[in-house]
C-alpha positions as a Markdown table, in Angstrom:
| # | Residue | x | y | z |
|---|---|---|---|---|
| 1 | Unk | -25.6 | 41.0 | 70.3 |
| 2 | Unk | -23.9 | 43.9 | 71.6 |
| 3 | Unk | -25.7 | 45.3 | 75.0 |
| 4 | Unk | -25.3 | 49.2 | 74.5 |
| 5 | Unk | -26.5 | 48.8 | 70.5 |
| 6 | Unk | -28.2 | 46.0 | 70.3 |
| 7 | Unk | -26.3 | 45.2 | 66.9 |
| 8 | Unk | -24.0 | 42.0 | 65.9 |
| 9 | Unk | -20.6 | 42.1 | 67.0 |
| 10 | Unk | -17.8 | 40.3 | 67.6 |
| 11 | Unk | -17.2 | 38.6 | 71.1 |
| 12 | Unk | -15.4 | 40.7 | 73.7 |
| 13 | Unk | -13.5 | 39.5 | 76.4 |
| 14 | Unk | -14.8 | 41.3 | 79.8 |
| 15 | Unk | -11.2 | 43.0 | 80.1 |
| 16 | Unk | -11.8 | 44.7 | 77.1 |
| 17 | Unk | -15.5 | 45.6 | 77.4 |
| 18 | Unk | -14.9 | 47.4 | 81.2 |
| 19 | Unk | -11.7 | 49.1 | 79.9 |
| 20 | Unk | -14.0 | 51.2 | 77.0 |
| 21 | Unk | -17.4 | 51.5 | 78.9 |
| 22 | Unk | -17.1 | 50.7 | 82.4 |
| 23 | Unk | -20.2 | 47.6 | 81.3 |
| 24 | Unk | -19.4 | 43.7 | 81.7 |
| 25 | Unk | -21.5 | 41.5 | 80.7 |
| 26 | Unk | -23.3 | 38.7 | 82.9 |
| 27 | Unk | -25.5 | 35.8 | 81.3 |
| 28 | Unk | -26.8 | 37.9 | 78.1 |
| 29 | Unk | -27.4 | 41.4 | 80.8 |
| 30 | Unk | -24.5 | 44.0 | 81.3 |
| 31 | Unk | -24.2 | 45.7 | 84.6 |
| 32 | Unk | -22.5 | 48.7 | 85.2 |
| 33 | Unk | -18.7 | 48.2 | 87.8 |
| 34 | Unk | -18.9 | 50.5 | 90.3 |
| 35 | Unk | -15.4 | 52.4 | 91.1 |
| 36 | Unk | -13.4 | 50.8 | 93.8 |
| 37 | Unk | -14.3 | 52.7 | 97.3 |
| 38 | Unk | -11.6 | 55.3 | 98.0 |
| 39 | Unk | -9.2 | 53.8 | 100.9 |
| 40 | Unk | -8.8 | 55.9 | 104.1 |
| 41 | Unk | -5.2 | 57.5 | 103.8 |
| 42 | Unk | -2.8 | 56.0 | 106.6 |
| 43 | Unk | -0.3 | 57.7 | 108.2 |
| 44 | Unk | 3.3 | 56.7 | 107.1 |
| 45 | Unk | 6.0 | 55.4 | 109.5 |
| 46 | Unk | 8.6 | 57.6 | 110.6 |
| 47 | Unk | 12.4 | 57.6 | 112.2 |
| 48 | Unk | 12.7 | 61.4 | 112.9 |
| 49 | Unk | 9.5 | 62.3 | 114.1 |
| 50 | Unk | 6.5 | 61.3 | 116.3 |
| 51 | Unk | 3.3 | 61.8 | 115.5 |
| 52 | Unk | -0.5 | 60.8 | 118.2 |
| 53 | Unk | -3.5 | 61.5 | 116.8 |
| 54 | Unk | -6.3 | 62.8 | 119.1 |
| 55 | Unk | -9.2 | 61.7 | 117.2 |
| 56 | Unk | -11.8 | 63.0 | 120.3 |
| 57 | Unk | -10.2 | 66.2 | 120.9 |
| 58 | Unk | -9.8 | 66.9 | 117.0 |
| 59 | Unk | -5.9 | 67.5 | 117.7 |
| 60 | Unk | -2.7 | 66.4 | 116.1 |
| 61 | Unk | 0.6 | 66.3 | 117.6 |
| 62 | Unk | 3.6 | 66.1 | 115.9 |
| 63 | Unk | 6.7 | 65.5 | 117.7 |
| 64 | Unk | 10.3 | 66.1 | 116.5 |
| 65 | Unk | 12.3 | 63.3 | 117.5 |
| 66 | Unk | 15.5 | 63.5 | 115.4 |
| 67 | Unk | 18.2 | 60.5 | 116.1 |
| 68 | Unk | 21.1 | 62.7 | 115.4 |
| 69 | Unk | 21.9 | 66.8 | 115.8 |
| 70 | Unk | 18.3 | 68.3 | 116.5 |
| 71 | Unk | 18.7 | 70.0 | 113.2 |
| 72 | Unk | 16.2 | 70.4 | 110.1 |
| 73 | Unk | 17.6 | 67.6 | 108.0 |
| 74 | Unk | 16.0 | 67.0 | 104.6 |
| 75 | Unk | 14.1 | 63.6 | 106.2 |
| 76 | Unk | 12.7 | 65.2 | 108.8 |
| 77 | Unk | 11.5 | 68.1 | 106.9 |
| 78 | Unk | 10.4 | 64.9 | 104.2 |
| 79 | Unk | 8.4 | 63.6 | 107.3 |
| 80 | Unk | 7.1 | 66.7 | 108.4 |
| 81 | Unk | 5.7 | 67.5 | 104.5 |
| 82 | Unk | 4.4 | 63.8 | 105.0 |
| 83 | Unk | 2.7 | 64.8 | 108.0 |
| 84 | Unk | 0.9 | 67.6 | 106.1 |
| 85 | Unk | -0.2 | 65.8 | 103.2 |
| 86 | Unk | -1.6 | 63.0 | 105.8 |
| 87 | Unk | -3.7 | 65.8 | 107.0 |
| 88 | Unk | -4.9 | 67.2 | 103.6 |
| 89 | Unk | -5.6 | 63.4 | 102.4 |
| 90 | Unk | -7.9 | 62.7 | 105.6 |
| 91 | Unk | -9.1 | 66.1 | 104.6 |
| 92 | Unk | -10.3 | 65.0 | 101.2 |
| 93 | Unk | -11.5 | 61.5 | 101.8 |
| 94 | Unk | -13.5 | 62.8 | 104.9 |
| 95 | Unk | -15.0 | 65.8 | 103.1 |
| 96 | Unk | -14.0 | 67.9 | 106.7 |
| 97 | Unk | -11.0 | 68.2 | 108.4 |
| 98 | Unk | -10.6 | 65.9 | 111.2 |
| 99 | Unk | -8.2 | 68.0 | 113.3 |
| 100 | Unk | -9.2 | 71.1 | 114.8 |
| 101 | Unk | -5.5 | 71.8 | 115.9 |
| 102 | Unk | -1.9 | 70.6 | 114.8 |
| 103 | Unk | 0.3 | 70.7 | 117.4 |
| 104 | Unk | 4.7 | 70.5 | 116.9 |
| 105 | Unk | 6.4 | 69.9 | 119.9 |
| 106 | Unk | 9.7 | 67.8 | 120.5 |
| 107 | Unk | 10.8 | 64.6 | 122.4 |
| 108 | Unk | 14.1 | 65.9 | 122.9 |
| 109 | Unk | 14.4 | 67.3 | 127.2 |
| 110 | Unk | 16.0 | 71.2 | 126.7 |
| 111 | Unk | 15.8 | 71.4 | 123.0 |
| 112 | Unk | 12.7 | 72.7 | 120.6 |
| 113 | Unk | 14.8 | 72.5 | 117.5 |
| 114 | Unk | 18.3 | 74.0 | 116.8 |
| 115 | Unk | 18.1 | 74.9 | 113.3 |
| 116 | Unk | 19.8 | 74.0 | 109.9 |
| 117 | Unk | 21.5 | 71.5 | 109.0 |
| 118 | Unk | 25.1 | 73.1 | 109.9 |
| 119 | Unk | 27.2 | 70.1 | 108.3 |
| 120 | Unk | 25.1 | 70.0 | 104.7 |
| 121 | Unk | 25.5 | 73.6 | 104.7 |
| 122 | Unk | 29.0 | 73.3 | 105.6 |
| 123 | Unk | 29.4 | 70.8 | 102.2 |
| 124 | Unk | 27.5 | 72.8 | 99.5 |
| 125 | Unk | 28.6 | 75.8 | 100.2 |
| 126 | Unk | 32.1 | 74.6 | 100.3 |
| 127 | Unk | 31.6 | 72.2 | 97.0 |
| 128 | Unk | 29.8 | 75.6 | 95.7 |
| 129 | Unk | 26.4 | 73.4 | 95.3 |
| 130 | Unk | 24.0 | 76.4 | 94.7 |
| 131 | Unk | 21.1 | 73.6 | 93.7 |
| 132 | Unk | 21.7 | 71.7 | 96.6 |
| 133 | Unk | 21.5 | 74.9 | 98.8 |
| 134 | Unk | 18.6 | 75.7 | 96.6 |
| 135 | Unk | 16.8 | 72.7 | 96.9 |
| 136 | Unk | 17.0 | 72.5 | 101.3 |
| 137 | Unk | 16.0 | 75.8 | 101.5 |
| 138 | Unk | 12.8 | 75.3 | 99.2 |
| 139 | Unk | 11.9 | 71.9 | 101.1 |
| 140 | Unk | 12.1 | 74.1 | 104.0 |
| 141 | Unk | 9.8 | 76.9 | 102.9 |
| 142 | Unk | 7.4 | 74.7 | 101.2 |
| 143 | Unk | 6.5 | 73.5 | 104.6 |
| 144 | Unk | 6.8 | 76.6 | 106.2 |
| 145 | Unk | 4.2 | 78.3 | 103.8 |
| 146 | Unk | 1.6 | 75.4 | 104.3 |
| 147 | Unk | 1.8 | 75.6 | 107.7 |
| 148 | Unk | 1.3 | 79.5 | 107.5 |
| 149 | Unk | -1.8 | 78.9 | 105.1 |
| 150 | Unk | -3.0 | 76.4 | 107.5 |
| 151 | Unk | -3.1 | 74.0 | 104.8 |
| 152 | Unk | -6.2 | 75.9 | 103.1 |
| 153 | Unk | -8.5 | 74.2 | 106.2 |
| 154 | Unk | -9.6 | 75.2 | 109.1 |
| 155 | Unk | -7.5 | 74.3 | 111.6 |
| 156 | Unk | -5.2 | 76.2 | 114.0 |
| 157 | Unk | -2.1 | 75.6 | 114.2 |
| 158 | Unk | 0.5 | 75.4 | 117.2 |
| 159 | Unk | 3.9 | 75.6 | 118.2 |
| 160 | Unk | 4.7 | 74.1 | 121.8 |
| 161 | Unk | 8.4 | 75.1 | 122.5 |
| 162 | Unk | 10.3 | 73.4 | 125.6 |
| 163 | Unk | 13.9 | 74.5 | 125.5 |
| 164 | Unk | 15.5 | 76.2 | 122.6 |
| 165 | Unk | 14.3 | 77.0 | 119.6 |
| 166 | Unk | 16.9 | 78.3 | 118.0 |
| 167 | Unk | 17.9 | 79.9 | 114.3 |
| 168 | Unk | 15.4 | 77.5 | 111.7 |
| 169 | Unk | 13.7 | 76.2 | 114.7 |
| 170 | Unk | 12.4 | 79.9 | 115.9 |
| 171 | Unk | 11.6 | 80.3 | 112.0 |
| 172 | Unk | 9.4 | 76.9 | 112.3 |
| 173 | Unk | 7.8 | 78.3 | 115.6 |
| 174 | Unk | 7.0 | 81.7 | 113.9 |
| 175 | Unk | 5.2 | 79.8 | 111.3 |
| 176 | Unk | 2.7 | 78.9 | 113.6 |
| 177 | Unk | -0.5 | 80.4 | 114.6 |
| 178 | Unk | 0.4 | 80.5 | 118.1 |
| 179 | Unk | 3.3 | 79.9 | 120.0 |
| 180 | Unk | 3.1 | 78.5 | 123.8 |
| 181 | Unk | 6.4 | 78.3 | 125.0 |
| 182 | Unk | 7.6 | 77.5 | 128.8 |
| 183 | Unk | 9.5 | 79.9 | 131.0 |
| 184 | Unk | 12.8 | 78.2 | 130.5 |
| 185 | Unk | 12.6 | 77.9 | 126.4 |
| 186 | Unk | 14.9 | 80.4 | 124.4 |
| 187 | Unk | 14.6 | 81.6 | 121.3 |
| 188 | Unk | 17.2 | 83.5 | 119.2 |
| 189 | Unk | 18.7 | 83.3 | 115.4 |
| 190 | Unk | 22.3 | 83.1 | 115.3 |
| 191 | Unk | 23.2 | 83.1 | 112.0 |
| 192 | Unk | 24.5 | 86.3 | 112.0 |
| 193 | Unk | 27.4 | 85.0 | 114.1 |
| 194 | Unk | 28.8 | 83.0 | 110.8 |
| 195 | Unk | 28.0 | 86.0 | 108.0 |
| 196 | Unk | 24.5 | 85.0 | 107.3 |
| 197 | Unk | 20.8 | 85.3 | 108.1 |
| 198 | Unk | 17.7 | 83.0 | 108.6 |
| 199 | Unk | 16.2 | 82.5 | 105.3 |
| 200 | Unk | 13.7 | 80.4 | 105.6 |
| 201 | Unk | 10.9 | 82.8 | 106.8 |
| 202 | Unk | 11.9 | 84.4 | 110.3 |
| 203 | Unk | 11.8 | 88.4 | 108.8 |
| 204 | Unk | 8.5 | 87.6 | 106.9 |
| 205 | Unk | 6.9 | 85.9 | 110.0 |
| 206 | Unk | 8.3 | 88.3 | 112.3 |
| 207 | Unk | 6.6 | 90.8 | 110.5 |
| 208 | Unk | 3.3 | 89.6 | 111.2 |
| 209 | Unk | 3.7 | 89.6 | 114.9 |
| 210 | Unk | 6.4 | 93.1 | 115.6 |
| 211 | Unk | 7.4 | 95.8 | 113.8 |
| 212 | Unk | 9.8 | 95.2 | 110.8 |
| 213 | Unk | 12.4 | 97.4 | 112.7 |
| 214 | Unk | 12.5 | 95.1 | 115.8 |
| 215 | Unk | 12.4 | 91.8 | 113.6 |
| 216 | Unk | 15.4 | 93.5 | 111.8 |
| 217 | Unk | 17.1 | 94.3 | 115.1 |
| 218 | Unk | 16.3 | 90.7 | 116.1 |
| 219 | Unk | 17.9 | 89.1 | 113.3 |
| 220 | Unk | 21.2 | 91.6 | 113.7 |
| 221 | Unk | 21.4 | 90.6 | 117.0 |
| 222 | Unk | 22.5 | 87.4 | 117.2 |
| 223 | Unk | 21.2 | 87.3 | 120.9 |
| 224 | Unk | 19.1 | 84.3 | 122.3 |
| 225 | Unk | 16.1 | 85.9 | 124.0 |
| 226 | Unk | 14.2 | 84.5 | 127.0 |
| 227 | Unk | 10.6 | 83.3 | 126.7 |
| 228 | Unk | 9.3 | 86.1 | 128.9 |
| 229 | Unk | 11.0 | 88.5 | 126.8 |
| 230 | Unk | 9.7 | 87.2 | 123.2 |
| 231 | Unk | 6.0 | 87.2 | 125.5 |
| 232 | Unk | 6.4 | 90.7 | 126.5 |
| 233 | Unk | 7.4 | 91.6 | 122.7 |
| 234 | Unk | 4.2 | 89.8 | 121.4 |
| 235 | Unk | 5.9 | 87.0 | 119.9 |
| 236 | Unk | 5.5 | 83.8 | 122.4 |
| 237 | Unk | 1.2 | 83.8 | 123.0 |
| 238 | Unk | 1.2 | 82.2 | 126.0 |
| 239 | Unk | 3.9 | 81.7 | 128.9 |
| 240 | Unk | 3.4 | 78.5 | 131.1 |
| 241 | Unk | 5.8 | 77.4 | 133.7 |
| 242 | Unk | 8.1 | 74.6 | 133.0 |
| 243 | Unk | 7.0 | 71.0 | 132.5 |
| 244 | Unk | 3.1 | 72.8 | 132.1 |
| 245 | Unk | 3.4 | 72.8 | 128.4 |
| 246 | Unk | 1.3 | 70.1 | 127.0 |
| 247 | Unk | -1.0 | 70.8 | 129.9 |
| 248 | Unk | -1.1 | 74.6 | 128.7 |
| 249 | Unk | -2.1 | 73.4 | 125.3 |
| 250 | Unk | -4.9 | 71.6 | 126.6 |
| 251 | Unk | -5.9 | 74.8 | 128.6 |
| 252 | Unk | -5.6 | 76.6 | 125.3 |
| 253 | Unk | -7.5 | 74.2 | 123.3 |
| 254 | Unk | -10.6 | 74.2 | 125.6 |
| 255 | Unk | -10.7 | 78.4 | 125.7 |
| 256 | Unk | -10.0 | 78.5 | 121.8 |
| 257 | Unk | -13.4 | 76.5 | 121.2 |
| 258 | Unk | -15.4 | 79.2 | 122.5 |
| 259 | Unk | -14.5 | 81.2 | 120.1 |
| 260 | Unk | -13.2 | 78.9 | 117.0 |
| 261 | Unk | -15.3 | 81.2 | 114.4 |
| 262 | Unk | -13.7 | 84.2 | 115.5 |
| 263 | Unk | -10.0 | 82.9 | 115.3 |
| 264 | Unk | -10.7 | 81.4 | 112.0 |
| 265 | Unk | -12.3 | 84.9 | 110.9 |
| 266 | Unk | -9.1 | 86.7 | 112.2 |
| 267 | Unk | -6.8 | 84.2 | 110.1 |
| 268 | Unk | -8.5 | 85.1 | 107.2 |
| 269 | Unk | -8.3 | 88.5 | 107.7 |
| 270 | Unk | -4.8 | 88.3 | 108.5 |
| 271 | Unk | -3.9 | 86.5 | 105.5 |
| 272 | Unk | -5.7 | 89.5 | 103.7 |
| 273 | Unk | -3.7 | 92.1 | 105.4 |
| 274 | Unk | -0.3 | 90.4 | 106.2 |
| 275 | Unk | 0.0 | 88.0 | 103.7 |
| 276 | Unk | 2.5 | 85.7 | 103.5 |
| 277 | Unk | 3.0 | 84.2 | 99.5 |
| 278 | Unk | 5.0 | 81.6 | 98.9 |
| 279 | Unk | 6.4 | 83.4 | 95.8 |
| 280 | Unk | 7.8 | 85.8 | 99.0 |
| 281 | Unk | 9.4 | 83.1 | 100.5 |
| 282 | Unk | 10.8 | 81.6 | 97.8 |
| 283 | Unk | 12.8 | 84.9 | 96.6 |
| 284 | Unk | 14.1 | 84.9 | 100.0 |
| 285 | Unk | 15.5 | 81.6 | 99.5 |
| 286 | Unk | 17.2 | 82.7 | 96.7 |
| 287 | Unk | 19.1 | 85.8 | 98.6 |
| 288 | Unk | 20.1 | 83.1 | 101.3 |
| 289 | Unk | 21.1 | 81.2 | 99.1 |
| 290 | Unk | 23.8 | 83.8 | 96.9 |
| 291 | Unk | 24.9 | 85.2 | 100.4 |
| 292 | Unk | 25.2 | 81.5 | 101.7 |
| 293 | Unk | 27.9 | 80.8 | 98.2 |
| 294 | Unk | 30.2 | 84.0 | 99.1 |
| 295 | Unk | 30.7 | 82.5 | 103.1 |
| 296 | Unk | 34.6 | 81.9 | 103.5 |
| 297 | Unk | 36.9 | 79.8 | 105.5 |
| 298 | Unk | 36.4 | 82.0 | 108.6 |
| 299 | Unk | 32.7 | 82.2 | 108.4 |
| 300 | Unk | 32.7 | 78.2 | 107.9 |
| 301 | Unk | 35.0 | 77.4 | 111.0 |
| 302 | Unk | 32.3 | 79.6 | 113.1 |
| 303 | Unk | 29.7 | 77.7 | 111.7 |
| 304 | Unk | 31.6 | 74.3 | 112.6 |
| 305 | Unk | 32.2 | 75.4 | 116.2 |
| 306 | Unk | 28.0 | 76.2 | 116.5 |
| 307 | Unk | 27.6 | 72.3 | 114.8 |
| 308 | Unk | 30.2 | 70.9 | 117.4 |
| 309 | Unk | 28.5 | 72.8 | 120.2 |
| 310 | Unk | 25.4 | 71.1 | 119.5 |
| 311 | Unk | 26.4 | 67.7 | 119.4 |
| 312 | Unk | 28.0 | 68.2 | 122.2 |
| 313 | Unk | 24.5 | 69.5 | 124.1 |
| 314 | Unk | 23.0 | 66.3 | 122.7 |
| 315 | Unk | 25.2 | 64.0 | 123.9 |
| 316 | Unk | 25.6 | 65.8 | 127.3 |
């Protein structure tokens, strides 16, 4: 007798009668299966970054620990993505956010981050590789624009620079809601040295916080700016002495609870009046991109000098 009719029908092995009606049957009775229990997402392993959750203070830190150049490669910007869709999974399964803030920082003494990766660059643009241009510079402004949106929660997100943050390292910074930055950290975008310019969001970020005429003078520069001058021009938040970073944080943290709702109000409205799209962000890629292909011999060698300097600062 079937259970759901109650008419003849053949026999039915169990596999088959869950696969069409969810129903199995148990000594002449069906019971409904009930859907496996969702498991709690877990945080991948990494080799480029670390990352300490703070489940009582609601805080994530993310830590760029790269083993080579202190450059964006594609796995750590893979591990930083990871790192974002960690948060947006606990997000879901929780029904609330479980971080209040998401702090990047870096393991490496004197250095933030020092931008692209010089040597990939070096090899597409050489090899004339405009997808493989195409396809670092979207992994990098994918990122860049979640971290902008806050990932759609309500969180704040932070940017704690020790040392030099430096071409797409000031870009990552700028993405940020706030930047706290030490007195000794520098900050500056020297692609302009080599024939190009940062692509990856630093004129539609600087934007948000100057004038477009002093993010364009910025970017022509090619000057590497103290931290006390990027505070004074409203770009670094707050200024904390050296080796007071992480504890500056935590001073920031317990004044931003206060006043959570109206932060979280003022990113909304922000995102109303400067926004930010990704579709923007994207079409700069593009332009980096084209003017990255028409980069000669010269340009390169400049470009190779910059990559040697920083190895050599790393293994100095």
């Amino acid at each position: 007798m079937n259970a759901l009719s109650g008419q003849s029908a053949a026999p039915q092995d169990a596999t088959s009668l869950q696969g069409r009606s969810g129903l199995i049957e148990n000594g002449g009775t069906a019971r409904r299966l009930q859907p496996a229990a969702p498991e709690r997402p877990v945080l991948p392993s990494f080799s480029d970054l670390e990352v300490v959750e703070d489940a009582e203070a609601g805080v994530l830190w993310q830590y760029m620990a790269p083993r080579g150049r202190p450059s964006f490669t594609l796995n750590l910007l893979g591990e930083m993505t990871a790192t974002l869709d960690y948060i947006s999974r606990r997000a879901a399964f929780e029904g609330a956010c479980p971080f209040e803030f998401v702090v990047t920082g870096s393991r490496l003494p004197g250095i933030y981050n020092l931008g692209g990766d010089l040597a990939s660059f070096m090899e597409l643009i050489r090899a004339g590789d405009r997808a493989g241009l195409l396809h670092y510079a979207r992994a990098c402004v994918d990122g860049q624009h979640r971290r902008a949106t806050n990932l759609n929660l309500p969180i704040c997100t932070i940017s704690l620079v020790q040392g030099d943050a430096l071409g797409g390292g000031f870009e990552c910074a700028l993405a940020d809601d706030v930047i706290i930055a030490e007195r000794s950290a520098k900050f500056g975008l020297p692609e302009i040295l080599f024939g190009l310019f940062p692509g990856m969001g630093a004129y539609s970020f600087l934007s948000r916080r100057v004038s477009p005429a002093y993010a364009e003078r910025l970017i022509l520069s090619g000057r590497v700016y103290s931290a006390e001058e990027m505070h004074e021009a409203g770009i670094v938040d707050v200024l904390v002495e050296d080796g007071e970073g992480e504890s500056g944080v935590h001073d920031f943290i317990r004044r931003e609870r206060r006043q959570l709702r109206t932060r979280r109000a003022l990113q909304r409205i922000r995102e109303r009046v400067h926004p930010v799209s990704h579709e923007e962000l994207v079409d700069i890629t593009e332009v980096w991109v084209d003017s990255a292909l028409t980069l000669g011999e010269p340009e390169l060698r400049r470009m190779a000098r910059l990559a040697a300097a920083q190895d050599r600062r790393v293994r100095d």
